[in-house]
ZAMARGU-4260 file (C-alpha; in steps of 0.2 Angstrom, whole numbers, plus 5000, padded with zeros to 4 digits):
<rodrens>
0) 5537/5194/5590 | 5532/5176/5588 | 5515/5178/5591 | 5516/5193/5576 | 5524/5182/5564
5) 5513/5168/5566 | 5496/5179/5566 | 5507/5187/5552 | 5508/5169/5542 | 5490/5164/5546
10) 5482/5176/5538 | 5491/5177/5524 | 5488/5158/5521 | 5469/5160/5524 | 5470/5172/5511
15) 5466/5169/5491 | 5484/5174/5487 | 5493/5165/5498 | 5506/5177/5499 | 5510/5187/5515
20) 5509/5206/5512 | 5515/5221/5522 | 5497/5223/5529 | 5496/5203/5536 | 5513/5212/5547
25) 5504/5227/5553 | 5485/5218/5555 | 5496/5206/5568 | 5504/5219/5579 | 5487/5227/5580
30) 5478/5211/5585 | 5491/5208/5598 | 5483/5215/5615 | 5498/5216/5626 | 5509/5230/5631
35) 5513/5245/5618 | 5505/5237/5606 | 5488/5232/5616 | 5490/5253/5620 | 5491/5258/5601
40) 5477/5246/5595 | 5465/5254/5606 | 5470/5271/5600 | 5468/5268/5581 | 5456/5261/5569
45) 5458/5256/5553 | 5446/5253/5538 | 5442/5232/5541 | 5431/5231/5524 | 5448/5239/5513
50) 5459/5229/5522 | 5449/5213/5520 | 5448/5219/5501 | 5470/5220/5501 | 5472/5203/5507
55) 5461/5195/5496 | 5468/5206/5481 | 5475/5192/5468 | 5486/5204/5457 | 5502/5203/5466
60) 5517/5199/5454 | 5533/5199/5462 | 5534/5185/5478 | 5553/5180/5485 | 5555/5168/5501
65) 5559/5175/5519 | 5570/5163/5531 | 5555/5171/5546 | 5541/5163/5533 | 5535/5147/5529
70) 5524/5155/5515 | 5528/5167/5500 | 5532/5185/5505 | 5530/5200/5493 | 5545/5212/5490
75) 5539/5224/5499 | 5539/5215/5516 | 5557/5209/5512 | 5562/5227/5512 | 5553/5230/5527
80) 5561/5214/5535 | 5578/5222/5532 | 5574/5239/5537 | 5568/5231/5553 | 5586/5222/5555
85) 5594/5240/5550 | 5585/5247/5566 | 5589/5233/5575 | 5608/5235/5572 | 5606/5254/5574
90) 5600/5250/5594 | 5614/5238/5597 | 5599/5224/5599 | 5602/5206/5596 | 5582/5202/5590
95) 5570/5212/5581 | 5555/5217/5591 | 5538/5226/5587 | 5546/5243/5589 | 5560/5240/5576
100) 5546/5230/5565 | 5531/5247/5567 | 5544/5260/5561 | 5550/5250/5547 | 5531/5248/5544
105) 5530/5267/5545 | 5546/5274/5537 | 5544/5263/5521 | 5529/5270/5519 | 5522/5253/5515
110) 5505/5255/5524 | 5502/5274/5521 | 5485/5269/5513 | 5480/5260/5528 | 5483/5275/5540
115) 5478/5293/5544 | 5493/5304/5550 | 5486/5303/5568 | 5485/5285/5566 | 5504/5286/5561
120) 5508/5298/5573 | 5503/5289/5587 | 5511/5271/5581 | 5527/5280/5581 | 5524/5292/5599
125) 5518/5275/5606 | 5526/5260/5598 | 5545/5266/5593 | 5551/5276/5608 | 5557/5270/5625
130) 5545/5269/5638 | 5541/5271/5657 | 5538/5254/5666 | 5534/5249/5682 | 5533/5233/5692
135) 5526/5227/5709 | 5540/5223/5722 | 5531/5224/5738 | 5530/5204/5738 | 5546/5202/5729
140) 5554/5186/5727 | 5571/5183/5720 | 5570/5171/5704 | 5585/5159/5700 | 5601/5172/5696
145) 5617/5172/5692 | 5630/5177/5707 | 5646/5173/5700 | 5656/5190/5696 | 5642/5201/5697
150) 5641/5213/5714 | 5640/5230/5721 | 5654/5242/5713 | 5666/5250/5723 | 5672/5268/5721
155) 5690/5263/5717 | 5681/5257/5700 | 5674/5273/5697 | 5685/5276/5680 | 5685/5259/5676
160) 5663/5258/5674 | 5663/5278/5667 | 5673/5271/5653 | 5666/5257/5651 | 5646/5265/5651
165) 5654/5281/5638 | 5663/5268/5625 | 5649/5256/5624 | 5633/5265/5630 | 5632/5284/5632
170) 5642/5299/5641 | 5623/5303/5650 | 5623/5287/5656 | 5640/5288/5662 | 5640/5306/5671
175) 5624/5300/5680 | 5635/5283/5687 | 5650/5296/5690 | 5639/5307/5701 | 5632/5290/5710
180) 5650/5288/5717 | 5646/5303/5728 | 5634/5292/5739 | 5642/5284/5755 | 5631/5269/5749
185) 5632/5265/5730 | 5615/5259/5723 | 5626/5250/5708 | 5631/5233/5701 | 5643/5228/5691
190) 5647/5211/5681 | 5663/5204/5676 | 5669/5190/5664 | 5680/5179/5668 | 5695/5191/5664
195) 5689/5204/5676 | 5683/5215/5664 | 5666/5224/5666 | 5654/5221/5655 | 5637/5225/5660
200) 5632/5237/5674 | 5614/5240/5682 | 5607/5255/5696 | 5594/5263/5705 | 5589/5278/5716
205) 5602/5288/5706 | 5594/5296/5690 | 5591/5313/5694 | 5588/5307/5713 | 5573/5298/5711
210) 5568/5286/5721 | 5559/5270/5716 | 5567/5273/5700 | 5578/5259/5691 | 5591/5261/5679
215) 5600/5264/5668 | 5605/5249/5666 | 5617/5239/5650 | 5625/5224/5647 | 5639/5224/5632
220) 5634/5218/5615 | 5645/5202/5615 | 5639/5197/5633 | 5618/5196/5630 | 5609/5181/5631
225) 5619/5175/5643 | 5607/5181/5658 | 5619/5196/5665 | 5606/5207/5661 | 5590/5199/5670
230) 5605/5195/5686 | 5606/5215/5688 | 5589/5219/5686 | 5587/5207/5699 | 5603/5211/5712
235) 5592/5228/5712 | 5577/5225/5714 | 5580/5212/5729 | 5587/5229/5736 | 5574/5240/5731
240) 5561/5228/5739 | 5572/5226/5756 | 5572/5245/5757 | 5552/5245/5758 | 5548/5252/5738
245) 5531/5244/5733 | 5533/5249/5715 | 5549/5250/5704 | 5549/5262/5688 | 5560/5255/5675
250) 5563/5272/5666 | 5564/5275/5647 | 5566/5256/5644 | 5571/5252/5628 | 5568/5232/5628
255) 5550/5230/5634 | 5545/5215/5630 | 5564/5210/5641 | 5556/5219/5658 | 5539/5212/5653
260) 5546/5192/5653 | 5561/5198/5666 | 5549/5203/5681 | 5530/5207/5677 | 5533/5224/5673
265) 5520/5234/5662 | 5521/5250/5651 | 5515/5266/5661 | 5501/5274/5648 | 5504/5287/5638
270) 5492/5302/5641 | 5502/5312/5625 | 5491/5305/5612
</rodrens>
C-alpha cells in the first residue's frame, strides 16, 4: 500500500493539475506487479490514451488535503479514502490494504468510465475476496519468534478457545477447532497474555481433514502488531515442515500481503475469470 500511495502521489504531481484523482489510485494498484494485483493487471486493460487525457484534465474545482498526501486530493478520492477505512473497520483490520482500497474504487463507482463490467468484475472476484496461498517448507527455517505464552493447546481448554474463536472470530471457525479436539495429537496453538487469557490461536491439518493445509488462524484485535500472529504461523509451519509437507496452503487468507512479508508465500491463480 506504500508503494500504491506513492505511485498514486507521483503521477498526480507530474500531472498539469497537480491534484491527485481517483484514477492516479487505481492506475497505481494496476502498475503494481505483485500478488493479486500483478494477477488483475494482467487480466484487464484499460483505455491509456483516455486515461492520459483524465489526468491532464485542468477543470477540477473542488480539492481538500488528505493526511496519506502530500499533494491536493479531489473530494472524490477523500470519499473513497473513507469508504476504504469503513471496509477496513468492517474486516476488524488495523491497515488499509489494496483489497479495502479496489472495492472502495469499485462501490463508489468513481472509476466506472474507466472499466468494462468484466473489467469490474474480475477486480472484485480477484482483488476483494480471500484467497488460497501456498508457501515452500521443504527447506524451512524458523525466523526469530516469539515463545513466551504461546504453545500447543490442551484439550482441558477446549471451551475456553471455542469461545474465544465464536465471540471474536466466527462459530465456523470455532466448530472446526472443536472437532480438532478429537485428535490424540492437536495440530493447534494457542497464545496468552500476561493474564492468561487467550488471545490469538492458529492450526493446521484440521480444516475439513486436509492435509498441508494451514489455518484458520486469528489474533484478537487489541493484541495485533505485536508479532503473535507471524509467532503462530510459525510454531506451525516448523511442524508442518518436521512432518515431511513440502508446500503449505494457507487457505482463504484474508491478509495477503501479511503471509506474503510473513513467510514467502504467494497467491494460488484464479482460473474463475
Amino acid at each position: 500500500m506504500l508503494r500504491i500511495w506513492k505511485k498514486a502521489e507521483n503521477y498526480a504531481e507530474s500531472s498539469r493539475v497537480k491534484v491527485l484523482q481517483p484514477l492516479h489510485l487505481l492506475t497505481a494498484c494496476l502498475d503494481e506487479k505483485t500478488g493479486v494485483l500483478g494477477e488483475i493487471s494482467l487480466k484487464i486493460t484499460l483505455d491509456k490514451s483516455l486515461l492520459k487525457d483524465v489526468m491532464e484534465d485542468t477543470s477540477i474545482q473542488h480539492q481538500t488535503c488528505s493526511v496519506f498526501f502530500n499533494v491536493q486530493v479531489t473530494e472524490e478520492v477523500k470519499s473513497i479514502l473513507e469508504v476504504a477505512i469503513n471496509y477496513m473497520k468492517k474486516y476488524n483490520q488495523i491497515y488499509v490494504n489494496e483489497g479495502n482500497l479496489l472495492k472502495a474504487l469499485i462501490t463508489t463507482n468513481a472509476v466506472d468510465r474507466f472499466l468494462s463490467d468484466d473489467n469490474r468484475k474480475t477486480i472484485l472476484s480477484l482483488g476483494t475476496t480471500s484467497r488460497d496461498m501456498i508457501t515452500h517448507i521443504a527447506n524451512y527455517k524458523v525466523p526469530i519468534i516469539n515463545t513466551h505464552h504461546i504453545r500447543k493447546v490442551n484439550k482441558k481448554e477446549i471451551n475456553e478457545l471455542v469461545h474465544f474463536i465464536g465471540k471474536i472470530f466466527s462459530n465456523e471457525w470455532s466448530q472446526t477447532i472443536s472437532e480438532a479436539f478429537s485428535l490424540n495429537k492437536l495440530p493447534v496453538y494457542v497464545a496468552f497474555d500476561d493474564n492468561g487469557d487467550i488471545v490469538g490461536f492458529a492450526a493446521y491439518d484440521i480444516y475439513k481433514n486436509k492435509k498441508c493445509y494451514f489455518g484458520p488462524m486469528g489474533v484478537a484485535l487489541s493484541n495485533r502488531v505485536k508479532g503473535i500472529g507471524f509467532s503462530l504461523l510459525h510454531h506451525c509451519l516448523k511442524d508442518m515442515s518436521d512432518i515431511g509437507y513440502e508446500y503449505a496452503i494457507i487457505g482463504q487468507a484474508g491478509p495477503i500481503e501479511f503471509y506474503e512479508k510473513a513467510c514467502n508465500a504467494v497467491v494460488i491463480p484464479s482460473n474463475k475469470v
